[in-house]
C-alpha positions, -999 to +999 in steps of 0.1 A: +742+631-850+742+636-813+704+649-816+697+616-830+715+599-805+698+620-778+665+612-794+671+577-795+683+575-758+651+594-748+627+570-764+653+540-746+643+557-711+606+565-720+605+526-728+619+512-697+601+539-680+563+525-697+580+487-695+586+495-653+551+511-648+533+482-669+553+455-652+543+468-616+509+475-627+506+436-641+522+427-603+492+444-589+464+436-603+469+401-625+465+368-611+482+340-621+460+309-626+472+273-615+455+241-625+457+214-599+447+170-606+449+145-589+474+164-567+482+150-530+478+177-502+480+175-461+456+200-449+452+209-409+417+222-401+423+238-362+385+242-356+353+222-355+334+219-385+292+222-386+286+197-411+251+182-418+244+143-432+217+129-445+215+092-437+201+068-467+196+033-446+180+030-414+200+030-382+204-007-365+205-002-327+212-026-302+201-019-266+210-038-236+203-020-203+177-016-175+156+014-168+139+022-135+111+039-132+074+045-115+042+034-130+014+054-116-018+032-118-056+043-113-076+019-132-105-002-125-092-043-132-118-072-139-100-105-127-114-136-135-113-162-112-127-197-121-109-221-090-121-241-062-110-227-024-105-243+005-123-222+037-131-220+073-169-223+078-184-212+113-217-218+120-245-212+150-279-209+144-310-228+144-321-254+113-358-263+107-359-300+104-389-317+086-390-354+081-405-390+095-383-412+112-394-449+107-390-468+141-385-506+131-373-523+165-387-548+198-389-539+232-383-566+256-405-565+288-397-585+321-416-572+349-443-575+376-477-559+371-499-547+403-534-555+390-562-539+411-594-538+386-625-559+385-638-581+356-668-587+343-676-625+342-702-649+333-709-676+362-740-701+360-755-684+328-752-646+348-727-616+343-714-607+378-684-584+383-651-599+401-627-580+415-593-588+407-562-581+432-528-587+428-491-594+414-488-610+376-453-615+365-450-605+325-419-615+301-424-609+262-410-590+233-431-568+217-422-556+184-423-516+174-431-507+139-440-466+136-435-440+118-427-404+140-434-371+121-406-348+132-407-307+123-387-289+146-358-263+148-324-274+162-301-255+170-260-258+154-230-244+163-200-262+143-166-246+124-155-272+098-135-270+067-156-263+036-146-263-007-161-233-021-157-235-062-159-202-075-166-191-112-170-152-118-152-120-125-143-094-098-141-063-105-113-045-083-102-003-082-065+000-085-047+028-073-011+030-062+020+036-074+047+008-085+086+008-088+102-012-111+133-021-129+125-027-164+154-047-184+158-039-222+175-061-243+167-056-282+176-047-316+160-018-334+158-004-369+151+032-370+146+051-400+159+089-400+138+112-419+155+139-414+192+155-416+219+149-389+235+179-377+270+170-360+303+187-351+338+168-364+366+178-348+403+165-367+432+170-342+461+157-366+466+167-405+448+151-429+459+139-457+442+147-490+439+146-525+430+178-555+408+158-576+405+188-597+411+228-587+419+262-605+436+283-584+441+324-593+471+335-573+479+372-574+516+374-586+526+395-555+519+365-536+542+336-564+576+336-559+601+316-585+628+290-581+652+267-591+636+229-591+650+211-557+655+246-540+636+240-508+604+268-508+603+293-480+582+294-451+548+306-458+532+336-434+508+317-411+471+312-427+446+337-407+426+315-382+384+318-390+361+329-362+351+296-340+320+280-350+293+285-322+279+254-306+242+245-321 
């Protein structure tokens, strides 16, 4: 009877012996799994994220400054001009003149001749030749009707305000350098091709919510407890290597 009972107590301590070995074995290498939805979470992310975007609609940007800048200019310009200007003419030099003056007019004569000539005459049927001596008193008009040929050169020196309309394209070189303010005031659309890279940075907890997750938790790491217990602090979360700058 006691070899029985000996037996029986051995088998007893080989049990909880196997059940102690199994039970830390299961603590060491099992997981437990946990299925989270829909679960609310506040989550604290201490260092910038990389993230990249892709934007689906173009960009609307609205620009309302000035921009100063220098416009370097070497270019040949064609301006035309089609305008009537008002100038300074000075002139001295000689004009050839060719034309005939008509002389219409009367010259009035009131005077005394001295006659000293002799006349022929015809006395008694015979030519004999008289000389004539003396003083004759003469009033008349005579008229004047010629025409005078004149081709000459006369010379003119005169400075007189002249109209000058011009009508034709001048061709200019251009070649300097101009400073400017240029104001910009507009509204764009710009279409991005291409993925934005960015940086976010979030500096209080966030607030989130476990659409769907399954969680393995290795069961060193689950502790158990009465519902309304408050849970124990958890060991601070490792902090990841900072993200270099792009």
């Amino acid at each position: 009877m006691k070899n029985v009972l000996a037996f029986i107590g051995l088998i007893a301590v080989i049990g909880v012996i196997a059940g102690v070995l199994i039970g830390v074995w299961v603590f060491r290498n099992v997981d437990a799994r946990l299925l989270l939805s829909n679960q609310p979470a506040t989550v604290i992310i201490p260092e910038p994220l990389r993230v990249s975007a892709q934007v689906l609609n173009n960009l609307e940007i609205e620009l309302d400054t000035s921009i100063k800048t220098t416009v370097p200019i070497d270019q040949v310009i064609t301006i035309p001009i089609a305008e009537t200007l008002n100038v300074m003419a000075d002139f001295d030099g000689d004009v050839p003149i060719k034309m005939t003056v008509p002389v219409r007019d009367k010259i009035q004569i009131n005077q005394i001749l001295d006659i000293d000539t002799v006349i022929k005459a015809e006395i008694l049927g015979d030519q004999h030749d008289l000389p004539l001596r003396g003083k004759i008193p003469v009033k008349a008009i005579v008229p004047v009707s010629l025409n005078i040929p004149v081709d000459q050169l006369v010379r003119l020196k005169f400075r007189a305000p002249v109209q000058a309309r011009l009508k034709q394209a001048l061709t200019v070189p251009l070649k300097a350098d101009i400073t400017t303010t240029i104001p910009i005031k507009s509204q764009m659309s710009v279409p991005v091709k291409s993925a934005l890279e960015a940086i976010i940075t979030i500096p209080d907890p966030a607030k989130i919510v476990i659409v769907e997750s399954d969680l393995l938790l290795p069961l060193r790491t689950v502790l158990l407890g009465m519902r309304g217990n408050p849970a124990p602090a958890a060991a601070p979360a490792p902090v990841p290597a900072p993200i270099p700058a792009p």
